[in-house]
N, C-alpha and C positions, 0 to 999 in steps of 0.2 A: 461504410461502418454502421451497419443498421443495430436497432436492439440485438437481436437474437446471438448475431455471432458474439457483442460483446460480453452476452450473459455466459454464454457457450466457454471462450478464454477462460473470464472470470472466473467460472466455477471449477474452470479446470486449474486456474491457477492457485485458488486455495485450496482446493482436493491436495495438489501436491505438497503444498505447505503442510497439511495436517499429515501424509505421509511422513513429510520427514521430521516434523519434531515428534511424531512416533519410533522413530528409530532413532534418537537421540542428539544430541545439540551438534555435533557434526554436519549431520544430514540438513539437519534445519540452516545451519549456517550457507550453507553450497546454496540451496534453494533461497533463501533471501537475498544472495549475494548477485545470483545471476535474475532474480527478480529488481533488482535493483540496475541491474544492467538493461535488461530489459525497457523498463520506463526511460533509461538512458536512449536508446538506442532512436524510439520514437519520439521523444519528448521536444525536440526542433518542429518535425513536421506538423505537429499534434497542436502546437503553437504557431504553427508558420514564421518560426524566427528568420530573421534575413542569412545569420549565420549559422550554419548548423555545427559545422564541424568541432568548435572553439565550444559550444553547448552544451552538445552530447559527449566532451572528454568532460569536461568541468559535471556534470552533472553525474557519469558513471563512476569517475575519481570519489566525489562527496560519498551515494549511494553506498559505493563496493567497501571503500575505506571507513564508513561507519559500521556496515556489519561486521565488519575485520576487529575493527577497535571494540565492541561492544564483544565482539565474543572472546575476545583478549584480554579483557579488562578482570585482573582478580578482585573475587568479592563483589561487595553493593556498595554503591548503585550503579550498574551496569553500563549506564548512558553515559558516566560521568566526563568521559573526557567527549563525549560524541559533538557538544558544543562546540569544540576546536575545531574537530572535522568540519563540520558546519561554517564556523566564521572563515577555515582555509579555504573554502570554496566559494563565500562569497569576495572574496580578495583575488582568488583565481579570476573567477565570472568580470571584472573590473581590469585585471591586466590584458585577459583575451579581449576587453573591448579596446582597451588602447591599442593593441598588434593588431588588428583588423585593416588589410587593407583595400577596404572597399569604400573612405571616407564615412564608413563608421554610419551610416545611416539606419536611421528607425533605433538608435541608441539606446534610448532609453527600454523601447518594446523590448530588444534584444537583453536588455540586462537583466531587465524586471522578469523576462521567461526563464534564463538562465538558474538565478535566484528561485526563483519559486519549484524548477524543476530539481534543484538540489534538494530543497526544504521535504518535497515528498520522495526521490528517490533515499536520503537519509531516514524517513520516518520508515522505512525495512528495519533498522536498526531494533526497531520494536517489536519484533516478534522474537530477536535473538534477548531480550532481556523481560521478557513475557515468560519463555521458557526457562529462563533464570530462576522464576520467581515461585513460591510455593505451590503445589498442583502446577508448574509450569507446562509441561506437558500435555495434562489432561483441556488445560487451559486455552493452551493451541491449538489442538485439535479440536475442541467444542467451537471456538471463536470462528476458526476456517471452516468449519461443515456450515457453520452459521452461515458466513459470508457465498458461500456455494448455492445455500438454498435462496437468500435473496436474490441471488445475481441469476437462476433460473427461473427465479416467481414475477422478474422484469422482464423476461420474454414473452408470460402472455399477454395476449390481445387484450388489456387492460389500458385504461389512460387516465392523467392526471391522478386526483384524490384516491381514488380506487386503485390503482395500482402503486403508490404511496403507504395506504394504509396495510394491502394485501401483501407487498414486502415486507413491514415493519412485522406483520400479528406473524407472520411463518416461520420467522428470523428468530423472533423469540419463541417459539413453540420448537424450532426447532433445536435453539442452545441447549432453553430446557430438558427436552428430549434426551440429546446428548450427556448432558453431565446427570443425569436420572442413570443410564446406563455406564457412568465411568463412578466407581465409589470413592476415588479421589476429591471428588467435583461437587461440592453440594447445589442442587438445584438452582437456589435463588444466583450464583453465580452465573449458573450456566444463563439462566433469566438475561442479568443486567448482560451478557459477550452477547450475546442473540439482538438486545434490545440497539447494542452497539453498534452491532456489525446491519440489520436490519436499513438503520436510520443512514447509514453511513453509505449501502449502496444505494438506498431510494435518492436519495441528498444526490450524490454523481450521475446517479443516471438522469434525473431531473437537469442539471447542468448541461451533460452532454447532449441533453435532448435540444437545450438552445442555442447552442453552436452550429454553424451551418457543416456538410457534410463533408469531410475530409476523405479521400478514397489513398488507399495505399495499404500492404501489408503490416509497416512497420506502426503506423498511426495505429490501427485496429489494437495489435498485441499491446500497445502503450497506453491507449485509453482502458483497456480491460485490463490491466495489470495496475491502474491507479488505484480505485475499492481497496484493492491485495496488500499493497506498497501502503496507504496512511493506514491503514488498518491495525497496520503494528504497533504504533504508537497508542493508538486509542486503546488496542488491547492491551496494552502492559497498564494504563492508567486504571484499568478493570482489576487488572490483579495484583496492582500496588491497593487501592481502596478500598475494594471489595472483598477479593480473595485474601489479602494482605499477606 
């Protein structure tokens, strides 16, 4: 699971996101839904949980059924019941550990990965209430080309501060860019999604760089679809504050 292929995913996983809330909240919903299965599918081995199976139903259940709920949900605030979803799956993650019949070891490892891999496959739910929100569209699509350019500007042969900084200035050069080009979008938005999305892969990829080397298909797709996955939520808090 080196830099490059995860930038390579990455970019390809927001390029589609901005696809489809181009073609409207349908489209969007399908792609965060199965990006959210996604993270599911990896998010065991990506942690090394001892149980995988009991993990990745609990974490794809949370994921898939918040973007369900959030695009269900009539009216604002979109999230609103996604909190549910959220606490059902941390009660789920706590049953699957009592029906565990392996004497249950590394308990607590296993619950706390469980839990946390809910908490970001649910944060998809953010981009279905992103696109809810005014310029919602324009706004997904600026944020994801964002997240695209970061997650390609961490491929180069750049290290530490410098590759830090040279994601963050691109990220935001390139939102801006973007919302310059959509007249929905006024600039300084585009600014602050860029500025978000920028900090947000430099942030993860700094992390996965100190994690030791996980090899496997599903790990790869699951670490590069995390950027994608909390992303959501960061960007609807842009277009609740910002955009409003």
């Amino acid at each position: 699971m080196d830099v490059s292929t995860r930038a390579v995913l990455t970019t390809s996983f927001a390029a589609v996101m901005a696809v489809g809330a181009y073609f409207g909240m349908a489209p969007l919903t399908v792609v965060a839904a199965a990006l959210a299965a996604l993270v599911a599918a990896g998010w065991p081995a990506l942690l090394e949980l001892p149980e995988s199976g009991a993990a990745r139903a609990v974490v794809g259940l949370a994921g898939v059924g918040a973007v369900v709920v959030a695009w269900a949900t009539p009216g604002e605030p979109a999230l609103r019941y996604v909190p549910v979803v959220l606490a059902m799956a941390i009660i789920l993650a706590f049953v699957a550990e009592f029906l565990r019949p392996d004497g249950r070891e590394r308990m607590v490892d296993s619950l706390v990965g469980t839990v946390s891999g809910a908490v970001v496959a649910v944060s998809c739910a953010g981009w279905i209430a992103a696109g809810r929100t005014d310029q919602g569209a324009a706004l997904v699509v600026t944020s994801a080309v964002a997240l695209a350019v970061a997650s390609a500007v961490c491929a180069l042969p750049l290290t530490g501060w410098t590759n830090a900084l040279a994601t963050f200035a691109l990220a935001v050069v390139a939102g801006g860019g973007v919302a310059w080009a959509m007249p929905e979008l006024d600039r300084l938005s585009g600014v602050w999604a860029g500025a978000v999305a920028g900090l947000l892969v430099a942030a993860i990829d700094a992390l996965f760089d100190q994690l030791p080397t996980v090899r496997g298909r599903l790990v790869s797709v699951c670490a590069s679809a995390v950027p994608v996955a909390v992303g959501g939520t960061l960007i609807f808090v842009v277009g609740r504050v910002i955009v409003g």
